[in-house]
N, C-alpha and C positions, 0 to 999 in steps of 0.2 A: 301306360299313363306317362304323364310327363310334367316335372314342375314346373317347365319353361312358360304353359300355359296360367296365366293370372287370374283367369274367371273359372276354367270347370278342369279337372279331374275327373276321366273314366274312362273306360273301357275305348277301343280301337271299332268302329263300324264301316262301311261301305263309305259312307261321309264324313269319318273322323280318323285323323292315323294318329290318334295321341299327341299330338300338336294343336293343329289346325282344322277345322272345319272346312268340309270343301262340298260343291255342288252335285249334283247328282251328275253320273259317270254318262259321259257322251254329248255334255251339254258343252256351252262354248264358256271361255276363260273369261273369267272377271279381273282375275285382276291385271293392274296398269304397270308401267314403269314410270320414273322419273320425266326418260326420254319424253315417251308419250302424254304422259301432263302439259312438260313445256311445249308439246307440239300445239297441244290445244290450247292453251294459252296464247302464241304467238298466230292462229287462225281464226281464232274466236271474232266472230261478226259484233257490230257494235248494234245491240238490239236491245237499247233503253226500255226499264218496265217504266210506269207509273210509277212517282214516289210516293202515292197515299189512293188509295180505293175505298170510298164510301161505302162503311156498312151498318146495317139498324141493327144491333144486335137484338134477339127474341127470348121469350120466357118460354122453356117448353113447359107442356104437359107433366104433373108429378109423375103420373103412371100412364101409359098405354096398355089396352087391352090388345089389339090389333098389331102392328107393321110401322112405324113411322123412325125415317131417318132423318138427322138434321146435320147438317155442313157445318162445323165448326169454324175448319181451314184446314187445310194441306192435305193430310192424310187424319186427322183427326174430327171423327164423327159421331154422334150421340144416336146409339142403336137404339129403343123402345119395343119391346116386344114382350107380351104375356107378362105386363107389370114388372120387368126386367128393364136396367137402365144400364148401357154398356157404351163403353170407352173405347174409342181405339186409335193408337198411338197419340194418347193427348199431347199438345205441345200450346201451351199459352205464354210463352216467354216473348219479347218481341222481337229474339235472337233464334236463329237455328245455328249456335255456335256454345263452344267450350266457354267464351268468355263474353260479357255483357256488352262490349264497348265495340266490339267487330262481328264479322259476320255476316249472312246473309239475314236482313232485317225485314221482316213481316211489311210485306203492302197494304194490309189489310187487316184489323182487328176481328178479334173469335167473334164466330157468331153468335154466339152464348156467352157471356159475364160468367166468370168463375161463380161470381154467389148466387147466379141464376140456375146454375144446374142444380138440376132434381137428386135427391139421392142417386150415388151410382155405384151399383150394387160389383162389376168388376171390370179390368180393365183387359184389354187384348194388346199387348205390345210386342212389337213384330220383332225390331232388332234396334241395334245400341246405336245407331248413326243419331245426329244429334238434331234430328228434323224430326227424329220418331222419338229418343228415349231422351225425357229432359227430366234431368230431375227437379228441378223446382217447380213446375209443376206438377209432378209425382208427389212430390213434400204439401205442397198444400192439399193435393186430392187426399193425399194421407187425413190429415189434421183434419179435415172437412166430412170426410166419406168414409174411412179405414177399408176400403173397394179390395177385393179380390183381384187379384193379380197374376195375369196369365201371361207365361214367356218362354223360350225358344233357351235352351240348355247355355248357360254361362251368364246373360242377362242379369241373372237373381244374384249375381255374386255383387255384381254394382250398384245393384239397389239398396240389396241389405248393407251394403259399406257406408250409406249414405242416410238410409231412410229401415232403421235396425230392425224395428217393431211393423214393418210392411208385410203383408201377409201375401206371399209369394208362391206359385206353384207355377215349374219349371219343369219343360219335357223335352224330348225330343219326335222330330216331325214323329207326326200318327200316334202318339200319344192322346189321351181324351181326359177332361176334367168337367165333373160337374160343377154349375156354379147355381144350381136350384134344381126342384125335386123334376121336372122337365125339360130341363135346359142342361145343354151339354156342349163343347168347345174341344175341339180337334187341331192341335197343331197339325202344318201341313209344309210341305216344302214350295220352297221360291226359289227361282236364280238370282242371287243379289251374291251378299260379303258383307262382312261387320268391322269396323275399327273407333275407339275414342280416342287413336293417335297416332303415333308414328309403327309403334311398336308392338301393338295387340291385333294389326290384322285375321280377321278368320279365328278369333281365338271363342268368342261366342258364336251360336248358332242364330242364324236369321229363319222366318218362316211366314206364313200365312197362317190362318185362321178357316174351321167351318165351325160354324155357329147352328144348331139344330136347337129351337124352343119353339112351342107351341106351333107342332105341326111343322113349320119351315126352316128350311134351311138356308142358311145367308154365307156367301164367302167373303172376307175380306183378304185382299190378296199382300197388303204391305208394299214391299218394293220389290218388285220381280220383273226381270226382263225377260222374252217368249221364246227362244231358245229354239229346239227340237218342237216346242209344245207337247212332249208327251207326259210332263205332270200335271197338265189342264188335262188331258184326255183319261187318265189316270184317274184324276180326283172326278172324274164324272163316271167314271166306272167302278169307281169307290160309294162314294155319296150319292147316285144318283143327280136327274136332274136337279142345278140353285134357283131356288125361287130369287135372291137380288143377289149379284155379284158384283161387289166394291171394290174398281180397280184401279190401276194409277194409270193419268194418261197422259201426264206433263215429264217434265226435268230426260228429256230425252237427244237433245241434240249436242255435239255433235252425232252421229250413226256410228260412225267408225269406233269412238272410245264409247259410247253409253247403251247400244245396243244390246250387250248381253246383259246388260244390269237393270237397264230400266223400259219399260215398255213403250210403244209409241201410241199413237190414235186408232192405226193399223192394226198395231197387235192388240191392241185391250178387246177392239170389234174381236178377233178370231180367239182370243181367248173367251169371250162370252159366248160363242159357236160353239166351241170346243165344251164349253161347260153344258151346254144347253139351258143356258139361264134364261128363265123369262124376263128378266129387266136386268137393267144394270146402271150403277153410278160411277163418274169420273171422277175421282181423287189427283191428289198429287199435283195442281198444277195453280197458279194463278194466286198465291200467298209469298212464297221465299224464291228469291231469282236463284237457280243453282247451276242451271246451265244456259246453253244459248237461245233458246226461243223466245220468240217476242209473246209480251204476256199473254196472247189471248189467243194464239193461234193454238194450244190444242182444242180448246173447243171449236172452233174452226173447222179443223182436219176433222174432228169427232163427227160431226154434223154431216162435213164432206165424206165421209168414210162411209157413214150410216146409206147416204142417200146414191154413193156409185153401190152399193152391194145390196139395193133397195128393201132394206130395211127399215122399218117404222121408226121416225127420232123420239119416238115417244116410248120407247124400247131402254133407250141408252142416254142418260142427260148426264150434262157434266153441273156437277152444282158448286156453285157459288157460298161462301159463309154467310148463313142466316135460313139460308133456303133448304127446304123442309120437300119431302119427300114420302106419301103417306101410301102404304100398299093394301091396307084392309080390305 
């Protein structure tokens, strides 16, 4: 153990040397140097988003019997399944930053109104970066929902410092937490990294999500870039075939620096191969500018990916905030 670490205390694993939090063994290196920041910085192509994208926000459904997903924004989606209302990585601030007034700022408002969500029975939150773990809206889901709370070993240390009375259960990957008498959630591993600053790098654990209720199984992958791919191969030799896997298809360029962290159009397609999912949805792209692509080109590539490996686009969509998704 180590005190150096601010969020978790325990034990030394394959993934943790009592410090730091590190990626499964063989995979490729996340993290960056200084050097290499100002590199990208000083090559970064000038590829203006949109400053505002129309959107209708929707009332869902209180309860679903069936399958139906709805796009929030970014990586935050409203799962519905077997009367089940889940969360994952909410973020309704119009900042994906430590501070109100900078930041990468939302193109695009939720596709759901905070006071239009249905009760939400718990949340899935992947890792501490600040496009995934925000606490203000964590604090309202609080006050509104009192949601069950599911997260990746050290997370729950910054929750409770903020939001005391949050009801938090905290694992590490391959761990399982029920959240109903049918329904069940598996942390799982990602290639990404976690920091809220200069000084906490890798000190929380990041992860994915399998989601098993009523009969199906759902991945939500978080932020992972496709490495080896042998934790998609893994988690399909684990889990069996995913009836929908939620993956991220944007915030990927430059290749050089984002590669091992974030997935491309390329990889999400072969990681839904690899999983043997019947469908799949695009996250991650078209909400918060965080790197160099022009707003619209993953779905672009997604579309172009689908149709050079002739695959059906009705297989893999990338959704947009508001837009609904129903697999019953």
């Amino acid at each position: 153990m180590s005190s150096r670490n601010r969020y978790y205390s325990g034990p030394a694993s394959p993934h943790f040397d009592g410090h730091r939090f590190m990626n499964p063994a063989g995979e490729p290196e996340t993290d960056r140097s200084l050097r290499d920041i100002l590199r990208w910085y000083r090559t970064a192509p000038k590829n203006p988003w949109p400053s505002a994208v129309p959107v209708s926000p929707i009332v869902p459904a209180e309860r679903v019997e069936g399958l139906c997903i709805t796009m929030v924004g970014h990586a935050t989606l409203l799962i519905q399944t077997g009367r089940l209302n889940i969360l994952t990585d909410p973020v309704w601030s119009d900042r994906a930053s430590p501070i109100a007034f900078a930041g990468p700022r939302r193109v695009n408002p939720p596709g759901i109104r905070m006071a239009d969500l249905p009760p939400i029975d718990a949340i899935l939150l992947s890792h501490n970066h600040y496009d995934h773990l925000d606490l203000s809206t964590l604090k309202d889901l609080q006050a509104r929902h009192r949601p069950q709370i599911i997260t990746p070993l050290g997370n729950d240390s910054i929750i409770r410092h903020h939001i005391p009375d949050a009801r938090v259960d905290t694992g590490d990957w391959f761990d399982r937490f029920d959240i109903a008498p049918a329904a069940e959630v598996h942390i799982v591993p990602a290639l990404h990294w976690s920091s809220r600053g200069a000084r906490d790098r890798r000190m929380a654990l990041w992860g994915g999500f399998m989601l098993r209720a009523s009969g199906r199984t759902i991945y939500f992958a978080g932020d992972t870039g496709y490495g080896t791919g042998a934790i998609f191969r893994d988690l399909r030799a684990r889990f069996g075939p995913v009836d929908v896997a939620i993956l991220p298809i944007g915030a990927y360029a430059p290749r050089w620096f984002m590669a091992a962290q974030h997935a491309d159009p390329d990889d999400a397609i072969q990681i839904m191969l690899d999983l043997e999912a019947r469908a799949a949805i695009g996250m991650h792209w078209g909400t918060f500018k965080l790197t160099d692509e022009p707003w619209d080109e993953p779905a672009q590539r997604l579309t172009a990916g689908l149709c050079a490996r002739n695959i059906d686009a009705a297989r893999f969509i990338s959704m947009q905030p508001a837009e609904q998704a129903d697999f019953t």
